[in-house]
N, CA, C and O atoms as a MOPAC input file, in Angstrom:
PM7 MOZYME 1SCF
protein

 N    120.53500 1   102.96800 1   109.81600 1
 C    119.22400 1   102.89900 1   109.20900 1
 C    118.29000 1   101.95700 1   109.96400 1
 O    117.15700 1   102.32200 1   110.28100 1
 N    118.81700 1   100.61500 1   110.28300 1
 C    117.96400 1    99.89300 1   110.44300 1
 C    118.68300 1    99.63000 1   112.35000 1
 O    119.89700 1    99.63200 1   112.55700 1
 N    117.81200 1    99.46400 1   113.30400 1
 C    118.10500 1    98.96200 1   114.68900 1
 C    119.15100 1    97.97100 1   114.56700 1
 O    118.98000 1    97.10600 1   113.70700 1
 N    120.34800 1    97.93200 1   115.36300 1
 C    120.76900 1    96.69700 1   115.89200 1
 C    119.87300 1    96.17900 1   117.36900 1
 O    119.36300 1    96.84500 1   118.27000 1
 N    119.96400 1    94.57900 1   117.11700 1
 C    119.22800 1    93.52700 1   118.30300 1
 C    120.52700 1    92.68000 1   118.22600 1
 O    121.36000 1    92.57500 1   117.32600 1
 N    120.43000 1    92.07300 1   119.52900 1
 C    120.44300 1    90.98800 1   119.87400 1
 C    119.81100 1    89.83100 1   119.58700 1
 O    118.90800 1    89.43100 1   120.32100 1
 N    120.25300 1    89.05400 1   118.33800 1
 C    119.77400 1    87.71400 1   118.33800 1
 C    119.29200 1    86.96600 1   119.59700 1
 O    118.19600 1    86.82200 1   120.13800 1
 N    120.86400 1    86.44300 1   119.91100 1
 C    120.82900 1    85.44500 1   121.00600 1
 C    119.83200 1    85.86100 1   121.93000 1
 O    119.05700 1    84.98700 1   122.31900 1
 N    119.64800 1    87.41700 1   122.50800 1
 C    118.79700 1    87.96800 1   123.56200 1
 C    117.56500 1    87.51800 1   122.89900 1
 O    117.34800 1    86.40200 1   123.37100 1
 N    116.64200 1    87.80700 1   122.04500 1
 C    115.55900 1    87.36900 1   121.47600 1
 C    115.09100 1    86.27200 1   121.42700 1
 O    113.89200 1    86.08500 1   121.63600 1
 N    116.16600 1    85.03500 1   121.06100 1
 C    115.83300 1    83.74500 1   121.39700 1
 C    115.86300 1    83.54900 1   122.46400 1
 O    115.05700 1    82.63200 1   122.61800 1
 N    116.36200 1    83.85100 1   123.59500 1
 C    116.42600 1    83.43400 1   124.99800 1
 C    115.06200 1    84.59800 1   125.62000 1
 O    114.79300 1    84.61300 1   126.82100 1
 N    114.53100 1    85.24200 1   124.90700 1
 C    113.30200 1    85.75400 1   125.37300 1
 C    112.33900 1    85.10500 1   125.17900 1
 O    111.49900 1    84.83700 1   126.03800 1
 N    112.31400 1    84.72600 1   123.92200 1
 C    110.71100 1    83.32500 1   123.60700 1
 C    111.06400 1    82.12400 1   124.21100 1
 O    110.25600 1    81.53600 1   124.93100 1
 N    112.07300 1    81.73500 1   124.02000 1
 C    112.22900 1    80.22300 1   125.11900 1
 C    111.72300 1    81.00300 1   126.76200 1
 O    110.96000 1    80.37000 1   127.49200 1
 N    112.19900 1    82.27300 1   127.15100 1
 C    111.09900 1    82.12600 1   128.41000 1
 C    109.89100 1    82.18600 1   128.48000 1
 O    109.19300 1    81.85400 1   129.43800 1
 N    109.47000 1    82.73100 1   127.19600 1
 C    107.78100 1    83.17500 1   126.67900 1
 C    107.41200 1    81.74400 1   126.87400 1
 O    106.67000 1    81.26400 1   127.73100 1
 N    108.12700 1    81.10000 1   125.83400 1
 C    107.77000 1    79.86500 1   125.64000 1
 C    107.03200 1    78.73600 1   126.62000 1
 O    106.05900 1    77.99000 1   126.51300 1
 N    108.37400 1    79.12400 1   127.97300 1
 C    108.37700 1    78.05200 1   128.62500 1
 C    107.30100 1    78.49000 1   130.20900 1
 O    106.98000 1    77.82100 1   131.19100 1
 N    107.00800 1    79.98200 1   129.76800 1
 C    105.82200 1    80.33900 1   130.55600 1
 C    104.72000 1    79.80700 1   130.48800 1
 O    104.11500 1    79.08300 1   131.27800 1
 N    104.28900 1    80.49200 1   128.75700 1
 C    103.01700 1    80.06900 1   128.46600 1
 C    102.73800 1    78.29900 1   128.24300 1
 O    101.66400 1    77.70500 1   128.14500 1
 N    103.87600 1    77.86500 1   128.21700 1
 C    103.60800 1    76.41100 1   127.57400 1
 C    103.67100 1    76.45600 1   125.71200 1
 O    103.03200 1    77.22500 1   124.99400 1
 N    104.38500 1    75.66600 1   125.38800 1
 C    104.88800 1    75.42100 1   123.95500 1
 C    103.33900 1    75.40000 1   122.93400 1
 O    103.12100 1    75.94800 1   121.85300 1
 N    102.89400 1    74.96800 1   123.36200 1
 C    101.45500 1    74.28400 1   122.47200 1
 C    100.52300 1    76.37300 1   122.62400 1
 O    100.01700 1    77.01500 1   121.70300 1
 N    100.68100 1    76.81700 1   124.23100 1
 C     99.81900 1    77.98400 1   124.16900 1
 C    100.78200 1    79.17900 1   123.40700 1
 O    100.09100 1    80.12700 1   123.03300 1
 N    101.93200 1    79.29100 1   123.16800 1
 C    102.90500 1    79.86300 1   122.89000 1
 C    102.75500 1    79.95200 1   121.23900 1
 O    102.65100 1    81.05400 1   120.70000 1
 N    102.75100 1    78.77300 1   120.50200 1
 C    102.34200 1    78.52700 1   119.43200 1
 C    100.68500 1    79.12800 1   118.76600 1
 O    100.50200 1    79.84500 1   117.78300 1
 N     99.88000 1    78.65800 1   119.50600 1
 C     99.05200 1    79.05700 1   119.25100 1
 C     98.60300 1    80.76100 1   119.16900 1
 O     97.85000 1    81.38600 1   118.42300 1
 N     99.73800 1    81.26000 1   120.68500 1
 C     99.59300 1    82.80400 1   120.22700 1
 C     99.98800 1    82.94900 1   119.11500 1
 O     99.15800 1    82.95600 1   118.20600 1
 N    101.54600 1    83.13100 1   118.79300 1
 C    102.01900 1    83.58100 1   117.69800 1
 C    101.26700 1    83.38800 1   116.43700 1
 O    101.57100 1    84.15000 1   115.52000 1
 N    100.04800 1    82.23200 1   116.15300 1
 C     99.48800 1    82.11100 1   114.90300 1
 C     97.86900 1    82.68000 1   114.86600 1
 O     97.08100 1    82.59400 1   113.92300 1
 N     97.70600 1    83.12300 1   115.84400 1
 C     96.12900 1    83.40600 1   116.51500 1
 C     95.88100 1    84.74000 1   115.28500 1
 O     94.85300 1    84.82900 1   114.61400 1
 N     96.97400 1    85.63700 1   115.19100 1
 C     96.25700 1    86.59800 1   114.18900 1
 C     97.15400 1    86.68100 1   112.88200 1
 O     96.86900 1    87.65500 1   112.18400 1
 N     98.16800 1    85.88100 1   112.39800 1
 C     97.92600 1    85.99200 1   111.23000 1
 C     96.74600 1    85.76100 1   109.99600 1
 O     96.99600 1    86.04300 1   108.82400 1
 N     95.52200 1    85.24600 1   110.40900 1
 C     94.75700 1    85.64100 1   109.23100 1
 C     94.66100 1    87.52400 1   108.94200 1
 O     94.53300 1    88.19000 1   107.91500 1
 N     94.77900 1    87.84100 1   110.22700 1
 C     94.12000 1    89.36800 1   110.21300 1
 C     95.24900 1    90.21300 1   109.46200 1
 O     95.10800 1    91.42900 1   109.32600 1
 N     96.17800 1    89.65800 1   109.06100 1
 C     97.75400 1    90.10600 1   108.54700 1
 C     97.13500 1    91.07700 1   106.72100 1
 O     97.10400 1    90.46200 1   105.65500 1
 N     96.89100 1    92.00900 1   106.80300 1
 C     97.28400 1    92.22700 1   104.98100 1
 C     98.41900 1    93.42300 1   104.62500 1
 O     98.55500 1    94.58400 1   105.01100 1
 N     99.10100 1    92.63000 1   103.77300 1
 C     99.89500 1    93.84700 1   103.38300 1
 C     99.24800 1    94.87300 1   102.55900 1
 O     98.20300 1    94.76900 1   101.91500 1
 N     99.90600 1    95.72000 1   102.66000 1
 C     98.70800 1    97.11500 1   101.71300 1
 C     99.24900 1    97.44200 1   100.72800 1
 O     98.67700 1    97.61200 1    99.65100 1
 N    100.82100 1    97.62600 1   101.00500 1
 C    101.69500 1    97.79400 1    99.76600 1
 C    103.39300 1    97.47400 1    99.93400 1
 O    104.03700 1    97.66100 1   100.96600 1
 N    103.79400 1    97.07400 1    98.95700 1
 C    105.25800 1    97.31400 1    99.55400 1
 C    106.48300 1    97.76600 1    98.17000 1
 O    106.23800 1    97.50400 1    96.99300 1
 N    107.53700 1    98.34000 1    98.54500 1
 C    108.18100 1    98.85100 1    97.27100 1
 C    109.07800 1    98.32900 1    98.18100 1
 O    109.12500 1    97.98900 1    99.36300 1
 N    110.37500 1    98.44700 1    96.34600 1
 C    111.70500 1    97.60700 1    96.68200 1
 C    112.29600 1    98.81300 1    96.99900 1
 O    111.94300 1    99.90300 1    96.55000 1
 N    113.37500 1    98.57300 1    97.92600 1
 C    114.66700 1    99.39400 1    98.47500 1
 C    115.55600 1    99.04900 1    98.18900 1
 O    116.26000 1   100.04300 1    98.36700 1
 N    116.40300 1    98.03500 1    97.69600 1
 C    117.64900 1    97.49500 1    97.75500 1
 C    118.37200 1    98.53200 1    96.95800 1
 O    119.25200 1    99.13200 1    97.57600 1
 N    118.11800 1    98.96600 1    95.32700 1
 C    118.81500 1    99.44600 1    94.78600 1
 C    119.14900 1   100.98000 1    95.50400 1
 O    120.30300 1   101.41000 1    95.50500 1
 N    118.13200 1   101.67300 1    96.04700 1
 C    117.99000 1   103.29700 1    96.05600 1
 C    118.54700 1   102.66500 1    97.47800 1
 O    119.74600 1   102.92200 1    97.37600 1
 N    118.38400 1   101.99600 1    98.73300 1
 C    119.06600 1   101.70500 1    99.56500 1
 C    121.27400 1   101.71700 1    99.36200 1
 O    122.14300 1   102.36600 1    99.94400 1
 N    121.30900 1   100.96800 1    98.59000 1
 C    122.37400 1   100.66900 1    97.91300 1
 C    123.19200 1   102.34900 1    97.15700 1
 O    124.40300 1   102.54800 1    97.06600 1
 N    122.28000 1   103.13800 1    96.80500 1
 C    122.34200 1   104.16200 1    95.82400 1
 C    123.12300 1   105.47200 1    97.45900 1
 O    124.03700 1   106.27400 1    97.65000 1
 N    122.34500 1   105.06200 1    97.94100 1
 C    122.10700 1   106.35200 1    99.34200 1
 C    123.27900 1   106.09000 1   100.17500 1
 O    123.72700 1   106.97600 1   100.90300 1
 N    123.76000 1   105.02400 1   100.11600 1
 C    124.77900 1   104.50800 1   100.99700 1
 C    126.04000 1   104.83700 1   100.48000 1
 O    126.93300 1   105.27500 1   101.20500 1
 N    126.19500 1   104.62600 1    99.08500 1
 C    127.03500 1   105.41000 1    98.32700 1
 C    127.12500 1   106.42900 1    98.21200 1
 O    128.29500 1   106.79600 1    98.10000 1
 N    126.25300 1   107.33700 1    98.16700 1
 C    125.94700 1   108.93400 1    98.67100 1
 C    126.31400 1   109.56100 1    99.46800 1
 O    126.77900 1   110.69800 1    99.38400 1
 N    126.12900 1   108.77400 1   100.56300 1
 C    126.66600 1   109.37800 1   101.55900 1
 C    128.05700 1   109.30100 1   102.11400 1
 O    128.52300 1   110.00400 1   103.01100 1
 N    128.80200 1   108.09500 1   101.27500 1
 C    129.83200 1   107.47700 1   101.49100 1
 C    131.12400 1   108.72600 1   100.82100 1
 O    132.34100 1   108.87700 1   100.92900 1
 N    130.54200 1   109.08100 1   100.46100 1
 C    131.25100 1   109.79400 1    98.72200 1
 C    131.04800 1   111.32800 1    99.09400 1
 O    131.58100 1   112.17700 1    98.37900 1
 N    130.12300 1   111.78100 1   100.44100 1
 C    129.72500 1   112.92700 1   101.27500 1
 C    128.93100 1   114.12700 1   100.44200 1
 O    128.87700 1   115.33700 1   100.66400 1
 N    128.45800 1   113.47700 1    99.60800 1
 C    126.84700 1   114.06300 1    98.83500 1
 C    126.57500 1   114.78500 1    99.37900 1
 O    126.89700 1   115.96800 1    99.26800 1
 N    125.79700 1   114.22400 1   100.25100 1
 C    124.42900 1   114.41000 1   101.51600 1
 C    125.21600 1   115.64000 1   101.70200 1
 O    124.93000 1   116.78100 1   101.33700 1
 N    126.35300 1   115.17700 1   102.39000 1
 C    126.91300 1   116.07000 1   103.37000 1
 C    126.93200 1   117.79300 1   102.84000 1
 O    126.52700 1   118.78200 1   103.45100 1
 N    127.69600 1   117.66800 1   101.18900 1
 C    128.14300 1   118.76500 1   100.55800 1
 C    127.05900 1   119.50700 1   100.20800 1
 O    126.99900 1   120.72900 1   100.06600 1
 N    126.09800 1   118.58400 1   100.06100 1
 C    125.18300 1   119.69000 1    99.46800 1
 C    124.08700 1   120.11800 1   100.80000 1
 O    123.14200 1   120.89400 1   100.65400 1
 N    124.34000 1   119.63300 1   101.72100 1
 C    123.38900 1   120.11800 1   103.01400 1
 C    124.23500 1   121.33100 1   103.08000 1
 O    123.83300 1   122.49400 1   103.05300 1
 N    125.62100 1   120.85900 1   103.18400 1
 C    126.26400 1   122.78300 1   103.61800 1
 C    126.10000 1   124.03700 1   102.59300 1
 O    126.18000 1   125.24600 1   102.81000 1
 N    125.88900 1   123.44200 1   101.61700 1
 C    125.46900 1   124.88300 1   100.45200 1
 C    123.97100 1   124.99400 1   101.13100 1
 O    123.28800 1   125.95000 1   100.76500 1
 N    123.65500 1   124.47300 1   101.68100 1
 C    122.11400 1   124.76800 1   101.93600 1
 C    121.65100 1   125.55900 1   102.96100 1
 O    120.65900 1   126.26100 1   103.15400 1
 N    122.97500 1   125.14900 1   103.76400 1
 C    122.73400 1   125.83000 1   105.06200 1
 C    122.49900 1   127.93100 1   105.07000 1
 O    121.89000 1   128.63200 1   105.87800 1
 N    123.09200 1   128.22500 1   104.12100 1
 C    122.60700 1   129.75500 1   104.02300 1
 C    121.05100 1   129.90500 1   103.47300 1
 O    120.45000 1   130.90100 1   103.87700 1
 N    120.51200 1   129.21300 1   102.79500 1
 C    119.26900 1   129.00300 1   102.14000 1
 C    117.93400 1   128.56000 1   102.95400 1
 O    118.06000 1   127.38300 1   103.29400 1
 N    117.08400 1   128.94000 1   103.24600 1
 C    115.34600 1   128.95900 1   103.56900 1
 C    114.99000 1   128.03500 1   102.76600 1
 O    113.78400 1   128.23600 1   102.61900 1
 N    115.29700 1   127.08900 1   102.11000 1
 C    114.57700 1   125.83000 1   101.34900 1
 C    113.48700 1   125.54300 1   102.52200 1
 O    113.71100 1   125.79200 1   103.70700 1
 N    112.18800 1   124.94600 1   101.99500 1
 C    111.14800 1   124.10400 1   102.90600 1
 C    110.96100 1   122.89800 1   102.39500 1
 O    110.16600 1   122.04500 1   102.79000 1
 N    111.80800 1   122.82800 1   101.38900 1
 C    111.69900 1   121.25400 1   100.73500 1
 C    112.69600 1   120.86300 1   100.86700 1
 O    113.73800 1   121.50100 1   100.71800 1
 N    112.55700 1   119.41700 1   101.25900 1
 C    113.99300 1   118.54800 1   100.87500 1
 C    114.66400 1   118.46400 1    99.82800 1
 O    114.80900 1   117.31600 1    99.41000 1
 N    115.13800 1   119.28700 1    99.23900 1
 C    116.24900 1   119.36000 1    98.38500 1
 C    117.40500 1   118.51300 1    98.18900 1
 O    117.58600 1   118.20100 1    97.01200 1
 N    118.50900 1   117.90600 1    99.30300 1
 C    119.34600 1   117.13000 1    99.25700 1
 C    118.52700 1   115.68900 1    98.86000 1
 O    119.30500 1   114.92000 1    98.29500 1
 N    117.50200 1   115.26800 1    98.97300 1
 C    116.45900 1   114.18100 1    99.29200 1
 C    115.97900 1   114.21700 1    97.80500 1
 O    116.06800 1   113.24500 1    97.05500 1
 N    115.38500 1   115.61200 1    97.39900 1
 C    114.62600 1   115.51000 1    95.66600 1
 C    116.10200 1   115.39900 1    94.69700 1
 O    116.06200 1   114.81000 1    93.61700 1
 N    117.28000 1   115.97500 1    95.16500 1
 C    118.39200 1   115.72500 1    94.20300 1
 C    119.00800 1   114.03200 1    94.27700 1
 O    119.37600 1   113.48600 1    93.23600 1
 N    119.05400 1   113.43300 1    95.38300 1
 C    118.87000 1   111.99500 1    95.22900 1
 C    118.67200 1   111.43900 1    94.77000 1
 O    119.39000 1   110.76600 1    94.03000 1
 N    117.21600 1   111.37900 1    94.99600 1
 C    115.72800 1   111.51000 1    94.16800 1
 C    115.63500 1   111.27000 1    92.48600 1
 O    114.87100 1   110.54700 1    91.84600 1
 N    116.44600 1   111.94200 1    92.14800 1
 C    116.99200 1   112.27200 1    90.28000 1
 C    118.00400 1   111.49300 1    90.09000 1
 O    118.13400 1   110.67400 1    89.18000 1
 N    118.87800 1   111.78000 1    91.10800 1
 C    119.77100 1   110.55900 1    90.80900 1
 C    119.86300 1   109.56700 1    90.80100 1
 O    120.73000 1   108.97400 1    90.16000 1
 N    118.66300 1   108.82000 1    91.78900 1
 C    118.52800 1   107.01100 1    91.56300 1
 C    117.85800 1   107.06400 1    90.50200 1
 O    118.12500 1   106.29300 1    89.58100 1
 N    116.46200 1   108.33300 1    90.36900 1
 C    115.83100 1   107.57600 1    89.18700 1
 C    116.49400 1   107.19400 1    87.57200 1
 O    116.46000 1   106.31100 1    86.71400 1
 N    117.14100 1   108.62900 1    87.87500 1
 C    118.41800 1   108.34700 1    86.33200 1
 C    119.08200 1   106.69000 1    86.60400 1
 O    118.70900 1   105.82500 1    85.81100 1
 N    119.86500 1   106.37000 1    87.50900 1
 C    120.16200 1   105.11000 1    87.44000 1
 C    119.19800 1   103.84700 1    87.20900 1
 O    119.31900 1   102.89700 1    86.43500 1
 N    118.22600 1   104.15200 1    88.11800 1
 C    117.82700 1   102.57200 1    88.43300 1
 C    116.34500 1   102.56000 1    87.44500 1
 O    115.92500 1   101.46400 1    87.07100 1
 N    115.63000 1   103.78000 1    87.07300 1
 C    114.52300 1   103.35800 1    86.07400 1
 C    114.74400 1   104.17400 1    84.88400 1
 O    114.08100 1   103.83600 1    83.90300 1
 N    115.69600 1   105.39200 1    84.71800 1
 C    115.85900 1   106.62800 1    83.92800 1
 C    114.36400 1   107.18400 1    83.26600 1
 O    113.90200 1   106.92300 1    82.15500 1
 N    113.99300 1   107.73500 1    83.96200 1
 C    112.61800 1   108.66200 1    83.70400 1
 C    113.00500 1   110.25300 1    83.53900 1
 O    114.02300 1   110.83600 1    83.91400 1
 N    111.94200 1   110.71600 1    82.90800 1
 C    111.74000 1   112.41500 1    83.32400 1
 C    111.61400 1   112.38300 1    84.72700 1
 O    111.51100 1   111.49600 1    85.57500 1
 N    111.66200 1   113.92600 1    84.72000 1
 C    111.31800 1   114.27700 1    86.35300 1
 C    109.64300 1   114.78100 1    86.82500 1
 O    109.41800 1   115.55100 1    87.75900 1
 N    109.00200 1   114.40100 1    86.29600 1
 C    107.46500 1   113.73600 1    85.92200 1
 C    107.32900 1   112.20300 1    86.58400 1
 O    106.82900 1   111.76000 1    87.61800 1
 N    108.09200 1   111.58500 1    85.35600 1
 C    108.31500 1   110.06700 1    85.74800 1
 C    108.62200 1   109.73100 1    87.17000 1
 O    108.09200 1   108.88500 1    87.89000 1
 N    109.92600 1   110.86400 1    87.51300 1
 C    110.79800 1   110.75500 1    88.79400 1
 C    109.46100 1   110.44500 1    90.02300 1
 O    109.00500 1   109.44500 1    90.57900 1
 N    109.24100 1   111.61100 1    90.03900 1
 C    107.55100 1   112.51100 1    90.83700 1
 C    106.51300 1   110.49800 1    91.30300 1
 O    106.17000 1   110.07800 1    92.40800 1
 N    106.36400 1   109.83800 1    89.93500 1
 C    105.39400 1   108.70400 1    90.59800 1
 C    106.52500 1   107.81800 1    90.72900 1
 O    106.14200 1   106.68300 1    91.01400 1
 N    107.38100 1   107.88700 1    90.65800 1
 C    108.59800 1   106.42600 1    90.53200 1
 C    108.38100 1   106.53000 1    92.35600 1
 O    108.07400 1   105.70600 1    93.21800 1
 N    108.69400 1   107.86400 1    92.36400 1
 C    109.15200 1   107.64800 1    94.03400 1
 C    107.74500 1   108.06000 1    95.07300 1
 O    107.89100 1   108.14300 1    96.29300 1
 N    106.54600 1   108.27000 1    94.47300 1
 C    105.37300 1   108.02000 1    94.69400 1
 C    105.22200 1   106.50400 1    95.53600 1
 O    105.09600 1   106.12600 1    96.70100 1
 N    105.34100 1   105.79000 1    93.90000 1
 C    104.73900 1   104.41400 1    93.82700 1
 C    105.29600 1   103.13500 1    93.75500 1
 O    104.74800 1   102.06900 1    94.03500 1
 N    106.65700 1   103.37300 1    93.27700 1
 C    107.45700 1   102.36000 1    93.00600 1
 C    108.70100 1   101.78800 1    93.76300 1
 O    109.25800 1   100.70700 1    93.57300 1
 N    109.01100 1   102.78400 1    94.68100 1
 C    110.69400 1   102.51600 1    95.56800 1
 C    110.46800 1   103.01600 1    96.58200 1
 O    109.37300 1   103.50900 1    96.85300 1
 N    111.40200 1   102.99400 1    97.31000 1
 C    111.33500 1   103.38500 1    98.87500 1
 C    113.02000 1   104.32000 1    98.84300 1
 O    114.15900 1   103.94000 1    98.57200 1
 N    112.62800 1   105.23400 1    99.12800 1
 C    113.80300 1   106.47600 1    99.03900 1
 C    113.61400 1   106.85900 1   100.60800 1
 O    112.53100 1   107.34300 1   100.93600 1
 N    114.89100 1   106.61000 1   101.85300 1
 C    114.91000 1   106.70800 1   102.95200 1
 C    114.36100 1   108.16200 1   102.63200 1
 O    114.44400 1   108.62300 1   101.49300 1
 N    113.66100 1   109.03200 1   103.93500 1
 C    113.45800 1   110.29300 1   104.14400 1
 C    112.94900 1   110.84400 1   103.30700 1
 O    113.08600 1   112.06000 1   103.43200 1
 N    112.17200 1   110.43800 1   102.12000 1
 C    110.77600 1   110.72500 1   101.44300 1
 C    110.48300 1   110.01800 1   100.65600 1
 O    111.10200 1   109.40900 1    99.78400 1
 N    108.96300 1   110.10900 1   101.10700 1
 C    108.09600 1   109.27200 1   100.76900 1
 C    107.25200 1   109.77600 1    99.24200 1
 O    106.53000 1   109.04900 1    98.56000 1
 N    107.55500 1   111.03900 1    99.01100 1
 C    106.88400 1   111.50500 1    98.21100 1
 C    107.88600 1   112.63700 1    97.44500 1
 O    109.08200 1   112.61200 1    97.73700 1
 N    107.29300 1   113.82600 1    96.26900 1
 C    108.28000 1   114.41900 1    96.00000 1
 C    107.44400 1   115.00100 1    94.71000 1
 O    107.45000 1   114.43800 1    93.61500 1
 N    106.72000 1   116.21500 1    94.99800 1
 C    106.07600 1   116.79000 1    93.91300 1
 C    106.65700 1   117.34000 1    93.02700 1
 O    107.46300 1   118.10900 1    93.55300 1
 N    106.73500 1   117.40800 1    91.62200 1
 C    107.72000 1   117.25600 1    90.82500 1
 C    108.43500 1   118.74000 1    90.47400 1
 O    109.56700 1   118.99900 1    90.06500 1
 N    106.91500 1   119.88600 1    90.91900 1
 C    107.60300 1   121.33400 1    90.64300 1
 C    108.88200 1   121.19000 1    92.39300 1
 O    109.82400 1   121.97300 1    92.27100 1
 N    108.91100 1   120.69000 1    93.22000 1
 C    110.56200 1   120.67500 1    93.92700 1
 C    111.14700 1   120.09100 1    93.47700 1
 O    112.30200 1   120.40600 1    93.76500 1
 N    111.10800 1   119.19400 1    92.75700 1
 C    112.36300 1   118.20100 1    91.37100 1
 C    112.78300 1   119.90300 1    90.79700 1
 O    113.95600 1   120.26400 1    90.89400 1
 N    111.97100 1   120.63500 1    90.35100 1
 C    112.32900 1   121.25100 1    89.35300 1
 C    112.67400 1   122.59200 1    90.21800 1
 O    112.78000 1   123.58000 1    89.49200 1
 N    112.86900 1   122.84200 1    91.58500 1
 C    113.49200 1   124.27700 1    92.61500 1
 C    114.68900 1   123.45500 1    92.99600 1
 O    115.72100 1   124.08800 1    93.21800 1
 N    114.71600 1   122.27100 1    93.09600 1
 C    116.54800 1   121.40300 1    93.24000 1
 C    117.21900 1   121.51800 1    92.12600 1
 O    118.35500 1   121.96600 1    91.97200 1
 N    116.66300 1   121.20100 1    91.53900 1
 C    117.41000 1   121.86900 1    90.32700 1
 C    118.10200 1   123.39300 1    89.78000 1
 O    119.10600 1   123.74400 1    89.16000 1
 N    116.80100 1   124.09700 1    90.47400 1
 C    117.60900 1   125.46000 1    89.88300 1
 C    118.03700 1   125.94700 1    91.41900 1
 O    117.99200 1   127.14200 1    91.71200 1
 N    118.35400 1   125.17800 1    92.14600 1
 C    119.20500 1   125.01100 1    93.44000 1
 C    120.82500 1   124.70400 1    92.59900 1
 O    121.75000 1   125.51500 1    92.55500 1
 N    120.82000 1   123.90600 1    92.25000 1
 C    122.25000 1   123.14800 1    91.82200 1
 C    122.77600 1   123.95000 1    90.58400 1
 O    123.98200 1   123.99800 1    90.34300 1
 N    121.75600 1   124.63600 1    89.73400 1
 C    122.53200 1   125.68700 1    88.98000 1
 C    122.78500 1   126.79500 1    89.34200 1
 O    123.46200 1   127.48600 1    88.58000 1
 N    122.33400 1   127.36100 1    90.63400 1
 C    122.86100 1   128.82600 1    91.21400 1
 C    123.85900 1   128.21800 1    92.45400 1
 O    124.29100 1   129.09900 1    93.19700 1
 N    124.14100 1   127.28700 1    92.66800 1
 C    125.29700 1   126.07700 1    93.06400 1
 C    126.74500 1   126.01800 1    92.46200 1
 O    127.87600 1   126.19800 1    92.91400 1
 N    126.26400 1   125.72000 1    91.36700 1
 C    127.03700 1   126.06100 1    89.85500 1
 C    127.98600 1   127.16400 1    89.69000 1
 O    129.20300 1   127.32000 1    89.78400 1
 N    126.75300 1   128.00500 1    89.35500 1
 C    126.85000 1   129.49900 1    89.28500 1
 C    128.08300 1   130.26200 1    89.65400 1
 O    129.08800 1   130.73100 1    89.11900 1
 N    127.28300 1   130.11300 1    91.31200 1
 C    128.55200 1   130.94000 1    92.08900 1
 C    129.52700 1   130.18200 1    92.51700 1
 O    130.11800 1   130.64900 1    93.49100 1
 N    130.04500 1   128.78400 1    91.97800 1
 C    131.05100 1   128.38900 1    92.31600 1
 C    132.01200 1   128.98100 1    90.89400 1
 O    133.12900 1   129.49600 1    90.93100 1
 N    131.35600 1   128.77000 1    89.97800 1
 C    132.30600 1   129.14400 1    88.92800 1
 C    132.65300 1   131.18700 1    88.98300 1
 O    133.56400 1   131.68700 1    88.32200 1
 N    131.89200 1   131.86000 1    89.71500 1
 C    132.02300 1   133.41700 1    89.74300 1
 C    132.70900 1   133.18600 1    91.19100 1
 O    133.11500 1   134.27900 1    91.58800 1
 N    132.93300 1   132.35100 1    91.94800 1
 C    133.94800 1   132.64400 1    92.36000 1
 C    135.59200 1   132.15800 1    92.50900 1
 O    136.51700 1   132.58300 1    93.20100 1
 N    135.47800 1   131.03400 1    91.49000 1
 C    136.68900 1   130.98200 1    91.10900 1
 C    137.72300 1   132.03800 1    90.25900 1
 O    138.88600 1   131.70900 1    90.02600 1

């Protein structure tokens, strides 16, 4: 999800920055534009971070990408069924509710958004899912 760095490499990059520009001009860059800094918005991840990792751990993602694979979906489907599932955990809303939770409120890797009539085609994804698993047992 997130890049691996090199610490140590990073610090041994500003100590040469550092020791280029001079400590005092070095300083002064790094603070020259935080006034111009605004955040615009920010939502929490930890839980739906936490939620996805388990998901995938447990091969969610995985199982339900391969039922998908015969299917023309244009929506993220594995992503809006997620989607339902953190919100049931972490705020328990309708799938209305779901629709601005993950609008406005969280950060769900790989969408940002999620109009609520595809909440409601994942769904009748997972009951013809259903379906023909039980007609063909």
């Amino acid at each position: 999800m997130y890049p691996e760095f090199d610490r140590d490499a990073l610090e041994r990059l500003l100590n040469s920055v550092a020791k280029f520009l001079g400590p005092e001009e070095f300083v002064r860059h790094c603070n020259r534009d935080k006034q111009n800094v605004e955040c615009l918005s920010s939502r929490p991840m930890g839980g739906t971070y936490l939620l996805d990792m388990l998901w995938r751990r447990l091969n969610i993602k995985q199982e339900i990408e391969a039922l998908l694979l015969a299917r023309n979906y244009k929506i993220p489907v594995e992503r809006a069924i997620f989607a339902m599932v953190a919100n049931r955990v972490l705020a328990h809303g309708s799938k209305l509710a779901a629709e601005d939770w993950v609008k406005q409120d969280v950060h769900i890797d790989g969408l940002s958004e999620i109009p609520v009539q595809n909440l409601y085609r994942s769904m009748d994804f997972l009951l013809e899912a259903q379906w023909r698993s039980r007609k063909s047992s």
